[in-house]
VMD Tcl script that draws the C-alpha trace (Angstrom):
set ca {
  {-31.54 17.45 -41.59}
  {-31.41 20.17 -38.57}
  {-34.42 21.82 -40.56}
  {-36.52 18.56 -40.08}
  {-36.24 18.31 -35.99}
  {-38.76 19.06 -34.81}
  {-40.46 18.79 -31.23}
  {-40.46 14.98 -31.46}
  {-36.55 15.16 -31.67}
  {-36.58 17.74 -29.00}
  {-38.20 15.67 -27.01}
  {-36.16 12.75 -27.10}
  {-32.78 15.02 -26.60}
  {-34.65 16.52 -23.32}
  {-34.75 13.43 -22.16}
  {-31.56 12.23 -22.68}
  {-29.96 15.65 -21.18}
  {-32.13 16.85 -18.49}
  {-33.24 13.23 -17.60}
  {-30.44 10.77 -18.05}
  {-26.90 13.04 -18.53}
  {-27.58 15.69 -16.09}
  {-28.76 13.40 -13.13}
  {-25.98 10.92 -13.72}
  {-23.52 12.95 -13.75}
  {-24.76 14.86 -10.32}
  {-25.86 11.47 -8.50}
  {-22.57 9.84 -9.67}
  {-20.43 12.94 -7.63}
  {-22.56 12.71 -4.39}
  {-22.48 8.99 -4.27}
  {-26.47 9.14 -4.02}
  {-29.01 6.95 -6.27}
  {-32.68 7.47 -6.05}
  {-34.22 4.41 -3.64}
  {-30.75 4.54 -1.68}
  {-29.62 1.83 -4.35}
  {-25.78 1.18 -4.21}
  {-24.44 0.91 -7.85}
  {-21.25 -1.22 -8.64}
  {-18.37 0.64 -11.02}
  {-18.48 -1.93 -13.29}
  {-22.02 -2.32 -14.16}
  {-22.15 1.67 -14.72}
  {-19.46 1.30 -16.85}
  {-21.65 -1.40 -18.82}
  {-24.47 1.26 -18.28}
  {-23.12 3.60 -19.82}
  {-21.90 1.46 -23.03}
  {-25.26 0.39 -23.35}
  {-26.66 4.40 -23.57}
  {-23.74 5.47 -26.01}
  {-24.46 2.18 -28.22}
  {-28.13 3.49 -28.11}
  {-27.88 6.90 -28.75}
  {-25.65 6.67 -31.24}
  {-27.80 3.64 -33.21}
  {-30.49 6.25 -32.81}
  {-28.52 9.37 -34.49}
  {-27.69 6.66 -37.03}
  {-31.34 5.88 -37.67}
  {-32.45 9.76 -37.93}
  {-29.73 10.22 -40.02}
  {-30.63 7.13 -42.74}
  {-33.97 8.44 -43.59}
  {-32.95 10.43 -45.90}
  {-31.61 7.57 -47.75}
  {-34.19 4.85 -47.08}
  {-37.26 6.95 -47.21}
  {-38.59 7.39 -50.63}
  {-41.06 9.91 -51.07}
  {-44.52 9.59 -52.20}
  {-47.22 11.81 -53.65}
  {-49.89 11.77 -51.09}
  {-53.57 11.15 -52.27}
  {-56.44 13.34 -51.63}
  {-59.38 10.76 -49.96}
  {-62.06 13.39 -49.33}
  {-62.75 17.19 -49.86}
  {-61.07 19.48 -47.17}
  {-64.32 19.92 -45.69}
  {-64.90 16.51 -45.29}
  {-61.92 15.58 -44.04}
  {-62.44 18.24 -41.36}
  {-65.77 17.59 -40.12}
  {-64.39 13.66 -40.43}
  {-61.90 14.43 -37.38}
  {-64.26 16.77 -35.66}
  {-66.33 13.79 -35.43}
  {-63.73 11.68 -34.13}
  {-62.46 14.16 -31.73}
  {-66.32 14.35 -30.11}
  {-66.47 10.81 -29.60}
  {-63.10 10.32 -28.50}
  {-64.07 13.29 -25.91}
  {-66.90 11.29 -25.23}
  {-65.09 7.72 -24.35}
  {-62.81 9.89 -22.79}
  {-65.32 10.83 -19.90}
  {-66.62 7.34 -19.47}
  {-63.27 6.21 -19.09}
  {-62.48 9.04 -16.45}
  {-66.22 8.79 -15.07}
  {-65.20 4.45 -14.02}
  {-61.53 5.62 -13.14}
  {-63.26 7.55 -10.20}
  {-62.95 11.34 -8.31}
  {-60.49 9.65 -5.82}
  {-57.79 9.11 -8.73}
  {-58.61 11.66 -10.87}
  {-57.87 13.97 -8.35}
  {-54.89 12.62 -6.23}
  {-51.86 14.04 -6.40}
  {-49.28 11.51 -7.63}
  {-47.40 9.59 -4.84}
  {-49.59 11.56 -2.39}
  {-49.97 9.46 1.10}
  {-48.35 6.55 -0.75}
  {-50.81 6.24 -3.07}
  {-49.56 3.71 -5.90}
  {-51.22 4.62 -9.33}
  {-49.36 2.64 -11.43}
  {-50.42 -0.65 -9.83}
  {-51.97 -1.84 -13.40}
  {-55.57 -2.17 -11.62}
  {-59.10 -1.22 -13.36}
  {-59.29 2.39 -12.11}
  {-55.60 3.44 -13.21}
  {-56.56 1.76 -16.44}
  {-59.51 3.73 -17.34}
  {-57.71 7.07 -16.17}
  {-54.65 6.57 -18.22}
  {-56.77 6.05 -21.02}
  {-58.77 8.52 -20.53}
  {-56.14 11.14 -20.07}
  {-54.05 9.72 -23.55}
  {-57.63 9.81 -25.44}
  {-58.82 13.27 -24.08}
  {-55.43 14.79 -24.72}
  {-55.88 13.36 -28.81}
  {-58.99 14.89 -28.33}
  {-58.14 18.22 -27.99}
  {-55.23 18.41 -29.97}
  {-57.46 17.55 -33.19}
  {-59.78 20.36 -32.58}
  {-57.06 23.01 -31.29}
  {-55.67 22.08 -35.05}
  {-59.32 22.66 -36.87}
  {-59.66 25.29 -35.02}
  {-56.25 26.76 -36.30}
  {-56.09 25.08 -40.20}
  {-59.70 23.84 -40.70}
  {-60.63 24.77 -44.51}
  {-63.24 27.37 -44.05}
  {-64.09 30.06 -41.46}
  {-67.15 27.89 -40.32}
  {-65.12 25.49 -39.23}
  {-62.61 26.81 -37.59}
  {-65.21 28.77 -35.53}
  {-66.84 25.51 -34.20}
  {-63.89 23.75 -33.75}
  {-62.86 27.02 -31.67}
  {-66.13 26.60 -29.75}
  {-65.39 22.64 -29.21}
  {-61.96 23.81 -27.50}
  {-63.20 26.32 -25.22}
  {-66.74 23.75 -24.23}
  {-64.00 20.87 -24.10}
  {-61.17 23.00 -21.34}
  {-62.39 22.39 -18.58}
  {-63.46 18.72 -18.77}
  {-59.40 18.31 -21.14}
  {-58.00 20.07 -17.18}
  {-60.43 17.92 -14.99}
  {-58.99 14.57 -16.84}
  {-55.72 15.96 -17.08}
  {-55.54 16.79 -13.64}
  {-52.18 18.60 -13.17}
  {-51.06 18.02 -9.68}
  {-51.69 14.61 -10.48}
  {-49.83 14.46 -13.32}
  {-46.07 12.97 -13.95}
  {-43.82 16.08 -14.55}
  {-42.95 14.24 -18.12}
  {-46.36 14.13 -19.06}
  {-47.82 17.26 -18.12}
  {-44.59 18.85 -20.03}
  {-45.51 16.46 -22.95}
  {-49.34 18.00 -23.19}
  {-47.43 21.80 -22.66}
  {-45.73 20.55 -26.06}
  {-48.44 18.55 -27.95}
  {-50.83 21.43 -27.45}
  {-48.52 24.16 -28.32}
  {-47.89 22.50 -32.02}
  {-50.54 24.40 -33.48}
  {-48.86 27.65 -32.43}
  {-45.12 27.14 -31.89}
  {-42.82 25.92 -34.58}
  {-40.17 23.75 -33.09}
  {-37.95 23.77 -36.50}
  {-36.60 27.06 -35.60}
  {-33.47 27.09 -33.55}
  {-34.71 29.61 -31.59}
  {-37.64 28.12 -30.40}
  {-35.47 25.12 -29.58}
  {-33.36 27.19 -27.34}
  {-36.00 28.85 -25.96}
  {-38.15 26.03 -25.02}
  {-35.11 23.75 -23.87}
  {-34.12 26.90 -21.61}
  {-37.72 27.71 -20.13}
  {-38.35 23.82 -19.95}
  {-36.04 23.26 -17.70}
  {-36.15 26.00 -15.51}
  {-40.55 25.05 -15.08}
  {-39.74 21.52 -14.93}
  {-37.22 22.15 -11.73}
  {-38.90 24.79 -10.09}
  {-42.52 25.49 -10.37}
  {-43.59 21.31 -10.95}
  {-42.04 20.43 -7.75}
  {-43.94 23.28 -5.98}
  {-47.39 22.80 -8.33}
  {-48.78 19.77 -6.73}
  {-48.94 21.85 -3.37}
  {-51.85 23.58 -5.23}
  {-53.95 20.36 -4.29}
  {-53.43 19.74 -1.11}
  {-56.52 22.68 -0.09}
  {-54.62 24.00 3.16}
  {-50.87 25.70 1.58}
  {-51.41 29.00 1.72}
  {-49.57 31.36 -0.89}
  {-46.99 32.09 1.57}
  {-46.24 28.23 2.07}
  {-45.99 27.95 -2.11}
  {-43.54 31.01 -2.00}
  {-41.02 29.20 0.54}
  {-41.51 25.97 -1.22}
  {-40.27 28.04 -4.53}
  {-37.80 29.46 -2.85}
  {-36.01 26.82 -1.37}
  {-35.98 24.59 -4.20}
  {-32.19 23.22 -4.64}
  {-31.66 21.90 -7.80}
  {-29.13 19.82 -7.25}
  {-30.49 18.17 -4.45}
  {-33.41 17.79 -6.73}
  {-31.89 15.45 -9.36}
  {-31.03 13.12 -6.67}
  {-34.65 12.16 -5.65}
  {-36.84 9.41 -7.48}
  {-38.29 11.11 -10.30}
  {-34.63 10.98 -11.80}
  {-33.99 7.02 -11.78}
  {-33.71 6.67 -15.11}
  {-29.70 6.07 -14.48}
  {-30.32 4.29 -11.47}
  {-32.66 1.89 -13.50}
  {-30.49 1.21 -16.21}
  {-27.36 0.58 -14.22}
  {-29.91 -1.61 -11.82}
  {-30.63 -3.71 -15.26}
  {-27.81 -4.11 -16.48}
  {-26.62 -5.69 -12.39}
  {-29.82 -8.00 -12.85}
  {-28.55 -9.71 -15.98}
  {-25.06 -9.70 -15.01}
  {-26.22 -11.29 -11.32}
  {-28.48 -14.08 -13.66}
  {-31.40 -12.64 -14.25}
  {-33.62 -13.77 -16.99}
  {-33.98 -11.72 -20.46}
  {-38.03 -11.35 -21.82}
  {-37.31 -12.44 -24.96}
  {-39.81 -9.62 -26.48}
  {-42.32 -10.37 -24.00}
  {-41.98 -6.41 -22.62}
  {-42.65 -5.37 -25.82}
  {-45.38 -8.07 -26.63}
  {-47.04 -6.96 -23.50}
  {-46.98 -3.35 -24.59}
  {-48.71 -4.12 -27.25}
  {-51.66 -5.48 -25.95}
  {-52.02 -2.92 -22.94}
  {-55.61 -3.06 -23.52}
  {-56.04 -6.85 -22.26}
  {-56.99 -7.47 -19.06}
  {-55.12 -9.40 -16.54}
  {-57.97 -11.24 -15.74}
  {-58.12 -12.29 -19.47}
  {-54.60 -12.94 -19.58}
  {-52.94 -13.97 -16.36}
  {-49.45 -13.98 -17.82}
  {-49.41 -10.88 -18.82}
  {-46.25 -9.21 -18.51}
  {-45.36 -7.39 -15.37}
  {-43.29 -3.72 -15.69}
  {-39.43 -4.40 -15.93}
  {-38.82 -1.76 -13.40}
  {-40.59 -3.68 -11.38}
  {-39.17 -7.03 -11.99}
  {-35.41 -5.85 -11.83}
  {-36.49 -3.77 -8.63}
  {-37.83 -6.88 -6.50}
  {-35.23 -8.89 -7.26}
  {-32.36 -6.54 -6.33}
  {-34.38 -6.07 -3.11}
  {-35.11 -2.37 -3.03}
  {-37.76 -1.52 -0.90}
  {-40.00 0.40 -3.46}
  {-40.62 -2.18 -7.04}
  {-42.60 0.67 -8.97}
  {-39.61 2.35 -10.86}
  {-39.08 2.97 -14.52}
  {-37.15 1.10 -16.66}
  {-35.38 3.37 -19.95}
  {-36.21 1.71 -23.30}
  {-32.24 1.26 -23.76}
  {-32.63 -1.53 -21.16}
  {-36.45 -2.36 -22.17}
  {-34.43 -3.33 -24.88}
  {-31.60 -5.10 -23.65}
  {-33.86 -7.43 -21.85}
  {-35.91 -7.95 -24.43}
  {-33.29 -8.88 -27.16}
  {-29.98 -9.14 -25.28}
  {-26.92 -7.04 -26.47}
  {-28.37 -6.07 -30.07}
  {-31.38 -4.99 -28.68}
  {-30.72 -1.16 -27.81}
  {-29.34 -0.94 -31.05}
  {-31.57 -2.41 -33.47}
  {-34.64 -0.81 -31.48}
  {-33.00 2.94 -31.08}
  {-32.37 2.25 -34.77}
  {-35.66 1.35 -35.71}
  {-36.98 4.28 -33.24}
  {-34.60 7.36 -34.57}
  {-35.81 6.25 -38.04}
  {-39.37 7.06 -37.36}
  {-39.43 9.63 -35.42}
  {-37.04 11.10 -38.54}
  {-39.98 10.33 -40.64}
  {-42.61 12.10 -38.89}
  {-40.54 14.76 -38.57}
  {-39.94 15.02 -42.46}
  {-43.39 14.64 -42.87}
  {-44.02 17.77 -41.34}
  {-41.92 19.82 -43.24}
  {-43.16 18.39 -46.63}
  {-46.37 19.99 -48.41}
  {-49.46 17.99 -48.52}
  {-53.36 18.09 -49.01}
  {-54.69 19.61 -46.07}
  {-56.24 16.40 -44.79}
  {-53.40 14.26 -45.13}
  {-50.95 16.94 -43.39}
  {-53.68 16.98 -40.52}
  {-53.38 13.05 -40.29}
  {-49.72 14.05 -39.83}
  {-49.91 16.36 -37.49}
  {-52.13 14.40 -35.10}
  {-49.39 11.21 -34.83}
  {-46.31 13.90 -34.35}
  {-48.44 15.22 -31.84}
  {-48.78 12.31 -30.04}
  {-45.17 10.73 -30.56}
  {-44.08 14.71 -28.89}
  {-46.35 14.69 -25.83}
  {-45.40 10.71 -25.07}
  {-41.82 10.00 -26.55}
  {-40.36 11.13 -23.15}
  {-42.94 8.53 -20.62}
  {-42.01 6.25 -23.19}
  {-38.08 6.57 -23.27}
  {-38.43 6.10 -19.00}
  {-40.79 3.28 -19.16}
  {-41.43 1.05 -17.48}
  {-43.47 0.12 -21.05}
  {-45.80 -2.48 -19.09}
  {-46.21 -0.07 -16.26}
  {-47.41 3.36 -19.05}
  {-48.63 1.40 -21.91}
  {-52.51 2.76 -21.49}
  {-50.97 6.23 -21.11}
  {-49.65 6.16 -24.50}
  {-50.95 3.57 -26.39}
  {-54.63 4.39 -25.72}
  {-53.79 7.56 -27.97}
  {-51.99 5.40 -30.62}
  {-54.71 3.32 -30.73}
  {-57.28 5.39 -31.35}
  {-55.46 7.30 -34.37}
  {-54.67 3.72 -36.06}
  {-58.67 3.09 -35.97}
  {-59.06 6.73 -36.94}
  {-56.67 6.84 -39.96}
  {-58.40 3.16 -40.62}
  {-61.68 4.54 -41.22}
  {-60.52 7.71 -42.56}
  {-59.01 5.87 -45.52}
  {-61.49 3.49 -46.26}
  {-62.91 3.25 -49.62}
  {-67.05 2.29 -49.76}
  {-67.57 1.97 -53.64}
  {-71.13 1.69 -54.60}
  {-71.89 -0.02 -57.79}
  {-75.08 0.23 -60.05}
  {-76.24 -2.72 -61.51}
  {-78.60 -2.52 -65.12}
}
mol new
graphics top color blue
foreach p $ca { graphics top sphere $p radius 0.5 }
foreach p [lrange $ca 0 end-1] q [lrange $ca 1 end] { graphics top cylinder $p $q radius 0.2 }
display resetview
């Protein structure tokens, strides 16, 4: 199996190390949680039962595909050609939507830097609707025509597909605003762009990747947002570099993903109410508005947050206890189950030959499950849904009309 992991398993282990382990471990020995919450022993012990039992059901999952998956001859829908000019179609219009979307979100969210002034933009409003969507579209966007421009079946193609990238940049950086980016995400593009180039079956690039990762994630993100405020000067970027102390670092809010779990697992034990599904149900249907639905679900970070009493409610939520309060005890491991399974899948897809077309179909989903796997392992699901499920979306239709069979008849 260690030939099949690819980024999408990389992914998911960077988030359990440099995300979960790591900061645990580190926040555990200073007696310092993110939000200055004040964990009990015993519901960390609980916490950390219910990350083994979900790791573990996950490793079991990855591992069972070989097993359960039976594989299939693939079947060729169109010519190449088609198929290519097909998804350079797509990838216009989903540009297109993509700039409407960020066009309603508005310049003052598209570029703010995240948390900046105590700016909220996770507060499930209008405006941080249409930007996530429009970053999740414009990043599927740009990984189709990257590809084309890379594998498309003739030299015509690739060269406008090539063109489309390099027209398509700047508007893929203005959406994608760094600065205003979460760490996690602008990491995930790094790796969903890079597919096309980088092949994350080799050990080495593993290593590599896992290595220089980490050291951008802790040192130059925390520093790259200064970029936007228009008045650091290089000198001020320089000290900021340089006095970045790691493990000081893991003890400030982006790394609650501990803090969150442990925080779940006190809210059930202390009689809070499980969402029988309704997390996940909510997910789901990101793309209704609240005024449409006025029950729809809040973000379990936020939920467990406000009634613990901690003075800031937008937090994360891992999908270990998105889980737990969804289903209760079997939860984590039926859903880390059902999750290590298909990423296992896609993964195996990958590394099995196919039709050009149907490998490019392939590509574009592993590409999305590598940029968002890690936003979606934090959660809170309610609170990112748009940000990853805009992109999921839009490859279902996709691969919907991309298989679709007109048959014309003649009649005597």
């Amino acid at each position: 199996m260690s030939t099949t992991r690819g980024a999408v398993d990389f992914m998911f282990s960077f988030f359990f190390f440099l995300f979960l382990a790591v900061p645990s471990y580190l926040q555990i020995n200073a007696g310092v949680f993110p939000w200055g919450a004040q964990l009990i022993v015993r519901d960390q012990i609980d916490a950390y039962g219910v990350i083994a039992a979900a790791h573990a059901s996950y490793l079991i999952g990855r591992s069972s595909v070989e097993h359960f998956a039976k594989p299939r001859l693939p079947k060729t829908i169109r010519t190449d050609l088609a198929a290519s000019r097909f998804f350079s179609g797509w990838a216009f219009g989903f540009s297109f939507v993509a700039v409407i979307f960020a066009a309603l979100a508005g310049p003052r969210l598209l570029f703010s830097v995240r948390f900046a002034d105590g700016q909220d933009f996770t507060d499930g409003g209008f405006s941080t609707q249409f930007l996530m969507m429009a970053r999740s579209l414009s990043l599927l966007s740009y990984v189709i025509m990257i590809y084309l421009a890379r594998m498309a079946p003739s030299r015509r193609e690739r060269r406008r597909n090539l063109y489309a990238v390099l027209l398509l940049t700047p508007t893929f950086l203005v959406i994608n605003y760094p600065p205003g980016l979460p760490r996690f995400l602008l990491f995930g593009n790094f790796i969903a762009v890079s597919l096309a180039f980088v092949n994350f079956r080799k050990p080495l690039v593993k290593a590599g990747m896992a290595f220089g990762g980490g050291i951008v994630l802790l040192t130059i993100f925390p520093v790259i947002k200064l970029f936007a405020t228009g008045t650091a000067s290089l000198s001020d970027i320089l000290s900021a570099a340089s006095q970045v102390n790691i493990s000081s670092y893991f003890l400030l809010p982006d790394f609650d993903a501990y803090m969150q779990i442990v925080s779940t697992v006190t809210y059930l034990e202390n009689g809070g109410d499980f969402r029988y599904g309704n997390n996940f149900l909510g997910a789901l249907l990101f793309f209704v508005p609240r005024s449409i639905w006025p029950g729809k679900p809040e973000p379990s970070g936020q939920i467990v947050a406000d009634y613990l009493g901690y003075w800031y409610v937008n937090v994360s939520n891992p999908l270990p206890t998105e889980a737990l309060l969804a289903f209760g005890v079997i939860g984590p491991v039926l859903f880390l189950f059902w999750l290590g399974y298909v990423l296992a899948r896609i993964d195996l897809l990958m590394v099995r030959k196919a039709p050009f077309q149907i490998y490019a179909m392939n590509f574009f989903v592993y590409a999305l499950w590598s940029a968002f796997i890690v936003i979606i392992l934090r959660g809170a699901l309610n609170a990112v849904a748009p940000m990853f499920g805009t992109g999921f979306l839009a490859y279902f239709v996709m691969n919907m009309f991309f298989k679709k069979r007109v048959v014309w008849r003649k009649f005597r």
